[in-house]
LUMKEVEX-799214 format. One record per residue (C-alpha): residue number from 1; residue in one letter; x, y, z. Coordinates in steps of 0.2 Angstrom, whole numbers, plus 2048, in hexadecimal, padded with zeros to 3 digits. Layout:
BEGIN
NUM, a, X, Y, Z .
...
This chain:
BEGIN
1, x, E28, EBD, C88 .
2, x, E1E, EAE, C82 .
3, x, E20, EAB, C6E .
4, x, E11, EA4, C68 .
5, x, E0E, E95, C64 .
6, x, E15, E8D, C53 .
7, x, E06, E8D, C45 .
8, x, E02, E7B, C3A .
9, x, E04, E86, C2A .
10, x, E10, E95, C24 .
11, x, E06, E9B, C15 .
12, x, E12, EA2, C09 .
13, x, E0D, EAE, BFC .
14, x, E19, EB7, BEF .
15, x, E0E, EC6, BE8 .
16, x, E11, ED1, BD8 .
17, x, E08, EDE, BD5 .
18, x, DF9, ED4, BDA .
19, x, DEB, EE0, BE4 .
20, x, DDF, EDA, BD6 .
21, x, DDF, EC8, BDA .
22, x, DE6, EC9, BEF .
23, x, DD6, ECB, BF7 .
24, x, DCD, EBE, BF0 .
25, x, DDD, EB2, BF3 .
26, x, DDC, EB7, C02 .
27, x, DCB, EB5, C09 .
28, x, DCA, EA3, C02 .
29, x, DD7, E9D, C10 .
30, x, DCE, E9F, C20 .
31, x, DC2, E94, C18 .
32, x, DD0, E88, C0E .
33, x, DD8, E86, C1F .
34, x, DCB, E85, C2D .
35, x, DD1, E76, C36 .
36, x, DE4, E7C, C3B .
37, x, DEC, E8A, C41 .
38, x, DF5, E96, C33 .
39, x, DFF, EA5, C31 .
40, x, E00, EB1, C20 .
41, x, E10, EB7, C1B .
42, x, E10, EC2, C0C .
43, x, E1E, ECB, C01 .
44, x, E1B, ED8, BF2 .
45, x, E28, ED5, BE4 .
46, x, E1E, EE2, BDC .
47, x, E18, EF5, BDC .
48, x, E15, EF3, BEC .
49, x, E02, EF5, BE9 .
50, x, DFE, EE2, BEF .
51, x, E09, EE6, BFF .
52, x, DFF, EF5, C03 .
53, x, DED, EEE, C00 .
54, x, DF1, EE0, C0E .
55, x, DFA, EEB, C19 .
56, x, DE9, EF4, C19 .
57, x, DDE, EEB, C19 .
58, x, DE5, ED9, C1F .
59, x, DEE, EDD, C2E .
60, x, DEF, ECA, C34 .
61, x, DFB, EC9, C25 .
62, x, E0D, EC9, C29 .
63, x, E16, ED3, C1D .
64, x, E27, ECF, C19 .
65, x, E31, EE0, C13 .
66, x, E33, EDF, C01 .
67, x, E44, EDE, BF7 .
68, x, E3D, EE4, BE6 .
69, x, E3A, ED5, BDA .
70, x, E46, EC6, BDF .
71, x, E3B, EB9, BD4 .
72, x, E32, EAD, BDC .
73, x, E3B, EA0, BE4 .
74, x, E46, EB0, BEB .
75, x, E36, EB6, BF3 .
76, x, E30, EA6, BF9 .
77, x, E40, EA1, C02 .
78, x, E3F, EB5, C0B .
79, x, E2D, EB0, C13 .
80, x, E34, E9F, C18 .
81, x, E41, EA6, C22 .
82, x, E35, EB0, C2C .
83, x, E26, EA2, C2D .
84, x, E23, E99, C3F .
85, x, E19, E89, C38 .
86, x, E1D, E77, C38 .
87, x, E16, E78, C24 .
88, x, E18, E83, C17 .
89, x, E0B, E87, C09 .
90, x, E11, E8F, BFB .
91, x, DFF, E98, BF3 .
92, x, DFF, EA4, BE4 .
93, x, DF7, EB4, BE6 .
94, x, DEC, EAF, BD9 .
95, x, DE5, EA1, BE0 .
96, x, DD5, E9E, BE9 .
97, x, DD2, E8F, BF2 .
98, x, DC5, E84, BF5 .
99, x, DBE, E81, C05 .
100, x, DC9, E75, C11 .
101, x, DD6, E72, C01 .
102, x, DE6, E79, C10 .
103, x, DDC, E6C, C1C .
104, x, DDE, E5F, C10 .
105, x, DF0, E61, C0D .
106, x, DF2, E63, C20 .
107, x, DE8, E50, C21 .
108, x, DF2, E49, C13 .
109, x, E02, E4C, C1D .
110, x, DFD, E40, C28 .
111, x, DF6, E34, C1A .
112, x, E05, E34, C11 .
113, x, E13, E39, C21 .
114, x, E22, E31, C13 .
115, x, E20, E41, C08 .
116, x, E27, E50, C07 .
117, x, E1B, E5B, BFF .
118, x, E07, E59, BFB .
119, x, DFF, E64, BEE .
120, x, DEE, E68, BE9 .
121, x, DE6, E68, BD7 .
122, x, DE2, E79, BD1 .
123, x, DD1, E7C, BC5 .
124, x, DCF, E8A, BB8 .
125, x, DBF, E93, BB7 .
126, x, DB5, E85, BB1 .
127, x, DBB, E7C, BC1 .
128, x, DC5, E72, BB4 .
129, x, DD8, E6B, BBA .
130, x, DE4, E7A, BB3 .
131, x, DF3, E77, BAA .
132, x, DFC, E78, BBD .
133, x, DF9, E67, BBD .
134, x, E03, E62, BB1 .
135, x, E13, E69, BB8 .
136, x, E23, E5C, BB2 .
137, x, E35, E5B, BB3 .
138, x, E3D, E61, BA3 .
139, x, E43, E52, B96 .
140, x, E48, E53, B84 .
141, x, E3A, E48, B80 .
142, x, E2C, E54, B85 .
143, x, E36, E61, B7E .
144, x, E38, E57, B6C .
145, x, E23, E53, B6F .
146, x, E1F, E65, B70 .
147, x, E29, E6B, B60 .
148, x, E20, E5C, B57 .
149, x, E0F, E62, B5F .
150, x, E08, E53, B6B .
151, x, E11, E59, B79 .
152, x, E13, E48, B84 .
153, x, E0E, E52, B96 .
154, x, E00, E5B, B90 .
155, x, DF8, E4A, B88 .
156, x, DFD, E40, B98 .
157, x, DEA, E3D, BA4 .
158, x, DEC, E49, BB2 .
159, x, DEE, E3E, BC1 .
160, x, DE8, E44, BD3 .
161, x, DD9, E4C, BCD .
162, x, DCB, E42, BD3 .
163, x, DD7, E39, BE0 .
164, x, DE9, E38, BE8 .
165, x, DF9, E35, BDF .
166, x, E0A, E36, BE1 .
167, x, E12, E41, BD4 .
168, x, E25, E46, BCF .
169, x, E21, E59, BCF .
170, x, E14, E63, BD6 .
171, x, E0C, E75, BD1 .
172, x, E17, E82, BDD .
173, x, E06, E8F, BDD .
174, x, DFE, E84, BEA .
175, x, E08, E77, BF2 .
176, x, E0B, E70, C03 .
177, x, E1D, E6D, C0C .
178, x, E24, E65, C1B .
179, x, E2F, E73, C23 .
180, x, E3D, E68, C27 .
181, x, E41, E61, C15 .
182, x, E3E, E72, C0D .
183, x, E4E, E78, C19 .
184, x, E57, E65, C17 .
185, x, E5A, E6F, C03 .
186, x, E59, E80, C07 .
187, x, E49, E83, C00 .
188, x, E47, E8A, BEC .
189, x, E55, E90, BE3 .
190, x, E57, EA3, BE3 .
191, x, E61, E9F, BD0 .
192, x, E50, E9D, BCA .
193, x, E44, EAE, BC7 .
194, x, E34, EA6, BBF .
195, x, E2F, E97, BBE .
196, x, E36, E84, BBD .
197, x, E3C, E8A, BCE .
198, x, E31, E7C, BD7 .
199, x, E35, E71, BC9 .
200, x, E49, E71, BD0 .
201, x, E42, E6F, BE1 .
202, x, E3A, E60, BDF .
203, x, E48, E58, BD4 .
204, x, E53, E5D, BE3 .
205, x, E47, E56, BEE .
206, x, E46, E45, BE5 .
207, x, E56, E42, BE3 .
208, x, E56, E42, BF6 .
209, x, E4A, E35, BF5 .
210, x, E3A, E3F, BF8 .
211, x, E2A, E3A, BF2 .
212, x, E1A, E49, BF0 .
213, x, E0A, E46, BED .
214, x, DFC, E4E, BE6 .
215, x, DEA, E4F, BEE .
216, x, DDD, E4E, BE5 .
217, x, DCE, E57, BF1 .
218, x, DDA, E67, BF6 .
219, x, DD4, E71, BE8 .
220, x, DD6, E82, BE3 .
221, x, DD0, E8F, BD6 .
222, x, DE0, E97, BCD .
223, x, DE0, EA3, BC0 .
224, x, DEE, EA0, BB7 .
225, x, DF8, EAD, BAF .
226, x, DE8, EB8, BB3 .
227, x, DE2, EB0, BA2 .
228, x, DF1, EB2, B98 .
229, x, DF8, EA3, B93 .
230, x, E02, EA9, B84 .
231, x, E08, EBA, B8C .
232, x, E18, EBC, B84 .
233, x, E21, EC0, B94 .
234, x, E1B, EB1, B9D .
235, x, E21, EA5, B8E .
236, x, E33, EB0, B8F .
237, x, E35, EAB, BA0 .
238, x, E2D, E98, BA1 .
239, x, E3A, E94, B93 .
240, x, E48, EA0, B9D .
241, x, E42, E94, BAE .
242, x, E43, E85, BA3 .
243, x, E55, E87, B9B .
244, x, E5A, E8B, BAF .
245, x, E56, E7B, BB2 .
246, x, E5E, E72, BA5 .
247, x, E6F, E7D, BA9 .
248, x, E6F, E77, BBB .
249, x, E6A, E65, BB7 .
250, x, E71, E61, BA7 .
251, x, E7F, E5C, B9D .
252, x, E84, E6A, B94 .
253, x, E7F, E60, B82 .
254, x, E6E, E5D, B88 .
255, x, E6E, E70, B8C .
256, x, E73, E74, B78 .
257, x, E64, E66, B74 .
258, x, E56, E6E, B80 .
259, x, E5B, E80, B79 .
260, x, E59, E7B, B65 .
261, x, E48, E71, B6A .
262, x, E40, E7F, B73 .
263, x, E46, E8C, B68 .
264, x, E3F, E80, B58 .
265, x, E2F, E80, B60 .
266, x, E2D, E91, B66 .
267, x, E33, E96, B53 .
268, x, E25, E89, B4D .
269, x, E18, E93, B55 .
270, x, E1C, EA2, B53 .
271, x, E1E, EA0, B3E .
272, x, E0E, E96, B3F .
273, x, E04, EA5, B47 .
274, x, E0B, EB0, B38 .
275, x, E06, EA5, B2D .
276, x, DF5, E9F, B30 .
277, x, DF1, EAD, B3F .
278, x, DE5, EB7, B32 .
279, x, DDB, EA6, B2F .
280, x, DDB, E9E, B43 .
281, x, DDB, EAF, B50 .
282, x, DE3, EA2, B5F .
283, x, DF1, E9D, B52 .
284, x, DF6, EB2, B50 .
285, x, DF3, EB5, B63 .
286, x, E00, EA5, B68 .
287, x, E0C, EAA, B5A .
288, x, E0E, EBB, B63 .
289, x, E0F, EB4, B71 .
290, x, E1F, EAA, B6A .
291, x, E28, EB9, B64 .
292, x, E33, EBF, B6F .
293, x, E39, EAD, B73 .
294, x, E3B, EA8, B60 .
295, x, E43, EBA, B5B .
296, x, E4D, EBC, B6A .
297, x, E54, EAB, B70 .
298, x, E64, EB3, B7B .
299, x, E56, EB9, B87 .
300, x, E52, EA6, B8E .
301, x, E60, E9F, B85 .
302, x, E6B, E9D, B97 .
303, x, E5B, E9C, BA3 .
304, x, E5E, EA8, BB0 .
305, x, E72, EAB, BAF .
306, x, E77, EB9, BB9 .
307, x, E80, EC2, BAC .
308, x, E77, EBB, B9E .
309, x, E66, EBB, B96 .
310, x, E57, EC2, B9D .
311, x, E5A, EC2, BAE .
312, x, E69, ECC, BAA .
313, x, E60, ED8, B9D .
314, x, E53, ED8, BAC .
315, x, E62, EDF, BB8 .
316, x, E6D, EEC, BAC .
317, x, E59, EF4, BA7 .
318, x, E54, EF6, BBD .
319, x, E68, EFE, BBD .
């Protein structure tokens, strides 16, 4: 029996409950990736819906049999495992890319053959760069920034827009690896269940000397949060996947300090949307959206401690 031969790109995509938005991911890759030879691997952390909708009607898709919902990075190291190419592609299932954007990763791997990774910059629907691109490494100075509203990050010119640049951290919904350093660290940390997960990757990464960069003609439509950006859910987990982080990586002080800073802020909001919400609507929608992490801090408080917190609330609720 001849195995076939070996693709230049495993495209990885983690799905939840994503049949909306799966097609049109979809389509866009023959076009994002015409130039080199690709598989799909997909896995349904969802319903199962998604998962059903490809199986249908995608059947070059390779399915990888579902878990239930692992997280993200969990789901990402499952299609790894089963992916033949010499590169992975980790794509979101709510991103569309543009044409040739895979093709120009694929070509900046031999531009830049020291990296370890090559992103892309992602567009909004006003083809404006998304807030992907200003993906960072947690410090207490960015937290103390946010609370005292000129957050350092946000304010920062976003490099690799209009050209390449090497960058610390790169936006893990569409992003380019070498196969052989994503297994030199074993990939993402299943510890992690939503976000910050490709945030420890690349610290990981670094601190083995790797260098990433992003590109500034692979380009892609994403639509973040399906237009929710202060979905209290989504804030519960970002500041769960932020205080994970800072678990793993910090001194247990620094831990204590990035708590009380997030929790200030998210406190600061959410008083500020009671307060002035009736006279400025977006100030009462991002004040609820800041509820559940003002008025329920134990939920994010340990990140994703398996028997504490959300993730652990998330656990006894599925038993």
């Amino acid at each position: 029996m001849t195995l076939p031969t070996a693709p230049d790109v495993s495209i990885l995509i983690v799905a939840y409950n994503s049949a909306a938005v799966i097609s049109a991911c979809l389509a866009s890759i023959p076009p994002g990736c015409s130039r080199h030879s690709y598989e799909v691997l997909l896995i349904d952390n969802g319903d199962g819906s998604t998962e059903a909708l490809v199986a249908a009607s995608y059947p070059e898709v390779r399915i990888v049999a579902s878990k239930g919902n692992v997280g993200f990075a969990a789901g990402n190291n499952l299609l790894a495992d089963e992916a033949r190419g010499r590169y992975l592609l980790l794509l979101n299932p709510d991103v569309e890319l543009k044409p040739e954007a895979v093709d120009r990763l694929m070509e900046a791997t031999q531009t830049y053959p020291e990296a370890a990774a090559w992103g892309g910059v992602t567009l909004d629907r006003n083809d404006r760069p998304d807030i992907g691109n200003t993906v960072h490494v947690p410090s207490l100075r960015e937290m103390a920034s946010r609370v005292l509203g000129r957050s350092s990050a946000a304010s920062a010119p976003l490099v690799g827009v209009d050209c390449d640049a090497q960058v610390n951290v790169l936006s893990g919904s569409f992003v380019l690896f070498r196969r052989s350093t994503w297994d030199e660290v074993g990939g993402l940390d299943d510890r992690y269940f939503l976000y910050c997960e490709e945030v420890d990757l690349f610290y990981r990464l670094a601190q083995r000397g790797h260098t990433f960069w992003r590109i500034g003609m692979a380009r892609a439509f994403h639509d973040a949060g399906h237009g929710n950006d202060f979905a209290p859910m989504r804030l519960l987990y970002r500041a769960a996947g932020t205080m994970q982080f800072v678990r793993l990586h910090w001194s247990y002080p620094a831990e204590i300090s990035a708590f009380m800073l997030i929790w200030f802020g998210a406190l600061q909001r959410f008083v500020g949307g009671k307060m002035l919400g009736s006279r400025k609507p977006r100030l009462r929608k991002i004040g609820e959206g800041y509820r559940m992490m003002a008025l329920r801090p134990s939920d994010w408080r340990y990140g994703y401690h398996p028997t504490k917190g959300l993730l652990a609330k998330l656990r006894r609720h599925a038993t």
